[in-house]
C-alpha positions in Angstrom: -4.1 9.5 8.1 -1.8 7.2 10.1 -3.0 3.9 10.7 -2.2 1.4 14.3 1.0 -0.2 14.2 0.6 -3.5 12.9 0.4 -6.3 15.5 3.4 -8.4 14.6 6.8 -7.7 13.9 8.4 -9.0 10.7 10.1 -11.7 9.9 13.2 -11.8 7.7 12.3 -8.2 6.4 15.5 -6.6 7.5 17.2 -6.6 4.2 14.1 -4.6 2.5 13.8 -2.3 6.0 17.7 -1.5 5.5 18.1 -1.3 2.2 15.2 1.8 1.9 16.8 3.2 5.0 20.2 3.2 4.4 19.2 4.4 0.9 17.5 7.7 1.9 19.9 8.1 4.5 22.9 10.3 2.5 22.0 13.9 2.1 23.5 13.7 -1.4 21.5 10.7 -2.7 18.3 11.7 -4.1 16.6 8.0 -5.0 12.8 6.8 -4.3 11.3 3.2 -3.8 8.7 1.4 -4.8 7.5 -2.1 -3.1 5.1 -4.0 -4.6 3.5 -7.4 -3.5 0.2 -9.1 -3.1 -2.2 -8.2 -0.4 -1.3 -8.7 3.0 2.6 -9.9 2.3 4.0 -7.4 4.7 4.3 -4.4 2.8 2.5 -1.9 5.6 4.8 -3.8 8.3 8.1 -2.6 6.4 6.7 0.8 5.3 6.0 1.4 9.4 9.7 0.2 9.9 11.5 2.6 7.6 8.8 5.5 8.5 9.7 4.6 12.7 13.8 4.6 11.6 13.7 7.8 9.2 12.0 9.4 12.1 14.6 8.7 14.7 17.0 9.7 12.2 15.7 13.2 12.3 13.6 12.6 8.8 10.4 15.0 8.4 8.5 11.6 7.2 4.8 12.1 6.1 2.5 8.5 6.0 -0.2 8.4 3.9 -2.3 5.0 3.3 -4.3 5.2 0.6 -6.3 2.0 1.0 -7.6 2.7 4.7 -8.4 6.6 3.5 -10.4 7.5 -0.2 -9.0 10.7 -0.6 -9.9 13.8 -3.1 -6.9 15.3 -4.7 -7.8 18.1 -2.6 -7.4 15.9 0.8 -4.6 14.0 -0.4 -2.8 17.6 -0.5 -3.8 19.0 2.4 -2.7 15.5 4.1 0.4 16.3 2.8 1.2 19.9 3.9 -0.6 19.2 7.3 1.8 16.4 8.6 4.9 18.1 6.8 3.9 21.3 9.2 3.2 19.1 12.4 6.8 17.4 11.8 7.8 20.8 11.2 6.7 22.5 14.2 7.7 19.7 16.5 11.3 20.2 15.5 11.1 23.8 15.7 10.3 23.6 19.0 8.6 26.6 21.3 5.2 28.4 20.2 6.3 31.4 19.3 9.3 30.2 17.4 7.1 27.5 15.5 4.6 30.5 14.8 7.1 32.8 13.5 9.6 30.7 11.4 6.2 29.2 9.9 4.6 31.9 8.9 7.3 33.4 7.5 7.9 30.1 5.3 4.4 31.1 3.8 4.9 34.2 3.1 8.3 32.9 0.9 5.5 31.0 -1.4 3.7 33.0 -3.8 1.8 29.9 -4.6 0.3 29.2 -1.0 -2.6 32.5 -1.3 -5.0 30.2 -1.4 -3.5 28.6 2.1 -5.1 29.4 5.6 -3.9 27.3 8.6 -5.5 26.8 11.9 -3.1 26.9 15.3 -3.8 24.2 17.9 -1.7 24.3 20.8 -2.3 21.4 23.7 -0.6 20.5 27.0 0.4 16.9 27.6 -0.1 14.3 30.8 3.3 15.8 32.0 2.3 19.9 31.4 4.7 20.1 28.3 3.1 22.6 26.0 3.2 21.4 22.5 2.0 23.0 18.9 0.1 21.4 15.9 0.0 23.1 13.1 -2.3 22.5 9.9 -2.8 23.7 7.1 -5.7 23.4 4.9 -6.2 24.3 1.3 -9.4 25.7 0.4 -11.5 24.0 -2.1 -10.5 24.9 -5.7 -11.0 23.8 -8.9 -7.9 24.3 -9.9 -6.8 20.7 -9.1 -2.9 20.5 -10.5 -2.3 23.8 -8.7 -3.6 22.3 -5.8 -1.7 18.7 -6.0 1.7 21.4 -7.0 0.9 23.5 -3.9 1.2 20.6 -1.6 4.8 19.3 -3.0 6.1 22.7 -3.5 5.6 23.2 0.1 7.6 19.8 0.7 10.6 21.1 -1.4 10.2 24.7 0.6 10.1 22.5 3.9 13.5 20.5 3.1 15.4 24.1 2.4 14.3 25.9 5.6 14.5 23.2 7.7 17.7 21.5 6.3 16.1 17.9 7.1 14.7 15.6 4.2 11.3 15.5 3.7 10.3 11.5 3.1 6.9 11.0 1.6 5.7 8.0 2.1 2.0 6.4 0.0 1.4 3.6 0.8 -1.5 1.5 -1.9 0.3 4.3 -4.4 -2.4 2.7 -7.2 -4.9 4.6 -5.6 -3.3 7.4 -6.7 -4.3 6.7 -10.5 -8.0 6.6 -9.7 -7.5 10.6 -9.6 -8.2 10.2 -13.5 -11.6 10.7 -12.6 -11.2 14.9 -12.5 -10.5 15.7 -15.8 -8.8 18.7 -15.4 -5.8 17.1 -13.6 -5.1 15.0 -17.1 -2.7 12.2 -17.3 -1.5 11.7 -13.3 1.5 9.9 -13.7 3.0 12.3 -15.7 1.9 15.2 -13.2 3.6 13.1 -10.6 6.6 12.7 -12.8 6.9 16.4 -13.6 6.8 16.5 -9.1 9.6 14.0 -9.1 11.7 16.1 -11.6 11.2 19.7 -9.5 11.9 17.8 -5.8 14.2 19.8 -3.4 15.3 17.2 -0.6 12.3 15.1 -0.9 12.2 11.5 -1.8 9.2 9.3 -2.2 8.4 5.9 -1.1 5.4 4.3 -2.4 3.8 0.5 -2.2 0.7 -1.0 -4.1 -0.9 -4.6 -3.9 -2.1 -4.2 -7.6 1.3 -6.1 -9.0 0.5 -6.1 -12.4 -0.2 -2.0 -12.3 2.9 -1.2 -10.1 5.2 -3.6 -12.9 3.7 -1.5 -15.9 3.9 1.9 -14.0 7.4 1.3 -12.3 8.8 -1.3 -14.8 7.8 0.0 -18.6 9.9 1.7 -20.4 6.7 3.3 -21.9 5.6 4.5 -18.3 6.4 8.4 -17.8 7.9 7.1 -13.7 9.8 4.8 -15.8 13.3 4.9 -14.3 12.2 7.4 -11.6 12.1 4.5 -8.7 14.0 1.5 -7.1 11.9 -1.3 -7.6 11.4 -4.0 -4.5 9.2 -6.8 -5.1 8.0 -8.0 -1.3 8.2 -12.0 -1.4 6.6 -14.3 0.6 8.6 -15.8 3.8 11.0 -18.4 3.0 10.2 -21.9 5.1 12.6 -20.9 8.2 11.2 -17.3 8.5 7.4 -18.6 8.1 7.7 -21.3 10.8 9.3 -18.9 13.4 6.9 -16.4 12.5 3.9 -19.2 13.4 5.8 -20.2 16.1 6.0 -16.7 17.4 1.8 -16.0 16.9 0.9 -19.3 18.5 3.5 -20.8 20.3 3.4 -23.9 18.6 5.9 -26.7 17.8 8.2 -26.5 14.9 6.2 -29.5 13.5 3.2 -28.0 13.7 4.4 -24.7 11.9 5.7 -26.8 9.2 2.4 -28.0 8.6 1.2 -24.8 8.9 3.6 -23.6 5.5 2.7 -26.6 3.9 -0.9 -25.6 3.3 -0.6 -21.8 3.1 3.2 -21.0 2.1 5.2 -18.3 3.3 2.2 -15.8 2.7 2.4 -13.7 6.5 -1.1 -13.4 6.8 -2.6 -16.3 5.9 0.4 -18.4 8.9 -1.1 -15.5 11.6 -4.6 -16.5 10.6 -4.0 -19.8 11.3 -2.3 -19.5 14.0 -4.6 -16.9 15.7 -7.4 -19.3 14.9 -6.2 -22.9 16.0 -8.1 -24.8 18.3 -6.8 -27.0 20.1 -8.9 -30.2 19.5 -8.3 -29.7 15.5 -5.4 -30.8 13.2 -4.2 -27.9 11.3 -5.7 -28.8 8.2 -8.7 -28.9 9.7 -8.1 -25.3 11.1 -7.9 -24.4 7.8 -11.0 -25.7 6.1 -12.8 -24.3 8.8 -11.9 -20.5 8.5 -11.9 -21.0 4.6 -15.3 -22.3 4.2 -16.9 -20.8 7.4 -19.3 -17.8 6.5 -17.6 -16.6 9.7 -14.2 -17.7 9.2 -11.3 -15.2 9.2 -10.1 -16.7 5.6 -13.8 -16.9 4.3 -13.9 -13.2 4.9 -11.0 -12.2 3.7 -11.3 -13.8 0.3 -15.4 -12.6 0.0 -13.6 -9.5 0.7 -10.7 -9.1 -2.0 -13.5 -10.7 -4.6 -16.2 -8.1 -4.1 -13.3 -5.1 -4.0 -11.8 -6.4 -7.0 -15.2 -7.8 -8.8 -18.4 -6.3 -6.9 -18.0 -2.7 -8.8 -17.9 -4.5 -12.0 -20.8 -5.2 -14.1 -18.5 -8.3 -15.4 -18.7 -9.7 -12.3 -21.0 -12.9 -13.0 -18.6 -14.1 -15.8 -15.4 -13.2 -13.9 -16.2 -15.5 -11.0 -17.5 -18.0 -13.3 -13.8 -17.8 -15.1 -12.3 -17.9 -11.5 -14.6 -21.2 -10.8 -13.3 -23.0 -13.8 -9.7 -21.8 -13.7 -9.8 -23.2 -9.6 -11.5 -26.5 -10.5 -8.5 -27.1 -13.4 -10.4 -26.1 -16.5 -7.0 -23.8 -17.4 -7.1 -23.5 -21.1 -9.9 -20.9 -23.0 -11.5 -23.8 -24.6 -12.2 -25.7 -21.1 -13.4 -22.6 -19.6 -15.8 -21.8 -22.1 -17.0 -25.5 -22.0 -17.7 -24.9 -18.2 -18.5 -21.6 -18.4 -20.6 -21.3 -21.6 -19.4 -18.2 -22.8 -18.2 -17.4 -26.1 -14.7 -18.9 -26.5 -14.0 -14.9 -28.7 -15.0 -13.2 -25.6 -12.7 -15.2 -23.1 -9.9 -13.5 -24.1 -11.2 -9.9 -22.3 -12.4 -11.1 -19.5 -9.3 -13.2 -18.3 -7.0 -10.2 -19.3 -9.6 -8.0 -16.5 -8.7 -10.7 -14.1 -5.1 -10.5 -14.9 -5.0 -6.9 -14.1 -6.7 -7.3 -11.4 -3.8 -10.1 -10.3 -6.5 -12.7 -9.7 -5.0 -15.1 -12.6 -1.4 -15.6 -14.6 -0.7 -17.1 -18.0 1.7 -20.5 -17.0 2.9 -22.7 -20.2 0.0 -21.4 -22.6 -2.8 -22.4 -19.3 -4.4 -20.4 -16.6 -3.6 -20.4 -12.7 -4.9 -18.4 -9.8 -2.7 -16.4 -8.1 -3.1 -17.1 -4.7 -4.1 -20.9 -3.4 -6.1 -19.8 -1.0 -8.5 -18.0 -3.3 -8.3 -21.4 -5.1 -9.5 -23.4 -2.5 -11.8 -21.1 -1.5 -13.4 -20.8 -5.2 -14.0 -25.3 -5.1 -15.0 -25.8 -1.3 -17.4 -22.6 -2.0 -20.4 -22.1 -4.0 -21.2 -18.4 -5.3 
């Protein structure tokens, strides 16, 4: 479940990294995050910060990303219990210890009967024996018993072991997809009812979907209203995105100024950039060439956030066509039905989609993308 570190250290990201740490750090503080930020802005970077710090501070910390891995409710579970026992053992040290002190944690939950766990013991390059342990829930179609099972065994974990279990989703929006099964019913108020039973366990959880993550987190109406710490993950102020170019492509400050000029202080787009500069080309020219390139890292990217946020839809046609005229400064609902030719009563649906899906924002009673790069994208490119 644990994806590869991410290539480049962050810039200016100490105060969030800190913040969570220092946070979850007192024994009698029981609080949980929850970051939020568009694609890409360096939310994954600061998640694998706090997850590398808890660790070293003795933290059981369990990873999970939810946008790499599709999980069942079932999977998501067994995720859960198998890292927490992996952690678990590590601490705990020899095999026979580990094998002992674990199963008798079982045998304390009258809820785990539908547990089995497999033993796999392996030797390292140096001959050091070593002891992964993982459980694994057998299928069931008793789903909240299952997704109970798993956070239950978190809170048993953080009593026997004395250590605080930190649970760490990151993409936490994936989570409401789970709506799917029925017979789990309204998620987010399962989860609450998790959050309001937790031994020493505390949650940290990120999602790109900004608009979700501000109702779930933010709303007085939401049943994890209240229940969370809410970080919004900015771009890069001017200073921090220049050194950060400078850093990827060993450019001049000039240069990297240029560089924030076009694209902002938005992490990934300054790497892209700066990964893809040749020398012979001015930056802006960089730039048009990966955005309009059907090989070009930026062309890619944005083909790629349209179709995952459009291509399942069966709106998808119109959407664009609303993203085309929004981009090319037809911003009010009577322009972009001009361009569009759709019914000025329909407009109103359609552009709240693409606000949910963070694509557009209401400014001064008009429409704007988002993201700038998208823009461009959407009037140097024909769909």
């Amino acid at each position: 479940m644990i994806v590869g570190k991410p290539s480049v250290e962050p810039v200016d990201r100490q105060q969030e990294i800190s913040e969570i740490v220092s946070g979850l750090s007192p024994s009698r503080r029981n609080v949980n995050y929850a970051l939020l930020g568009h694609r890409r802005i360096g939310k994954t970077t600061i998640l694998w910060k706090v997850r590398q710090k808890l660790s070293q501070l003795g933290f059981n910390v369990v990873y999970l990303d939810l946008s790499v891995y599709k999980l069942t409710p079932v999977e998501f579970a067994q995720a859960v219990m198998s890292q927490i026992t992996e952690n678990y053992a590590k601490d705990l040290g020899k095999l026979n210890k580990a094998t002992v002190t674990i199963a008798n944690l079982l045998r304390t939950l009258s809820k785990l009967r539908k547990l089995r766990f497999t033993l796999e013991p392996s030797v390292d390059e140096r001959g050091q024996f070593s002891i992964a342990m993982k459980p694994e829930l057998v299928e069931t179609e008793d789903l909240p018993k299952v997704l109970t099972l798993a956070f239950d065994y978190a809170n048993e974990v953080s009593k026997k072991s004395k250590r605080r279990v930190v649970i760490i989703i990151d993409e936490f929006p994936t989570i409401a997809e789970f709506t799917r099964y029925p017979k789990l019913g309204n998620i987010l108020e399962r989860f609450r009812s998790i959050l309001e039973n937790r031994a020493n366990v505390c949650y940290v959880v990120s999602g790109s979907r900004v608009h979700f993550m501000r109702e779930v987190f933010g709303s007085g109406d939401s049943p994890l209203f209240g229940h969370f710490v809410v970080r919004e993950v900015k771009e890069l102020a001017e200073n921090d995105a220049v050194e950060l170019y400078m850093k990827v492509h060993n450019a001049s400050a000039a240069e990297a100024k240029s560089a924030y000029a076009i694209v902002s202080g938005h992490p990934y787009y300054l790497i892209m950039l700066a990964e893809n500069r040749r020398p012979e080309e001015k930056i802006d020219q960089t730039y048009r060439r990966i955005l309009t390139s059907s090989t070009g890292a930026l062309y890619l990217y944005v083909n790629y956030i349209l179709k995952e946020d459009l291509g399942s839809s069966t709106k998808e046609t119109r959407l664009l066509k609303i993203l085309r005229a929004i981009a090319s400064g037809h911003n009010t609902v009577s322009a972009i039905s001009e361009f569009t030719h759709l019914r000025i009563t329909s407009l109103p649906y359609y552009i709240q989609e693409l606000e949910r899906y963070d694509l557009v924002r209401r400014s001064d009673g008009t429409y704007v993308l988002t993201d700038t790069v998208v823009r461009d994208y959407l009037t140097s490119n024909q769909l």
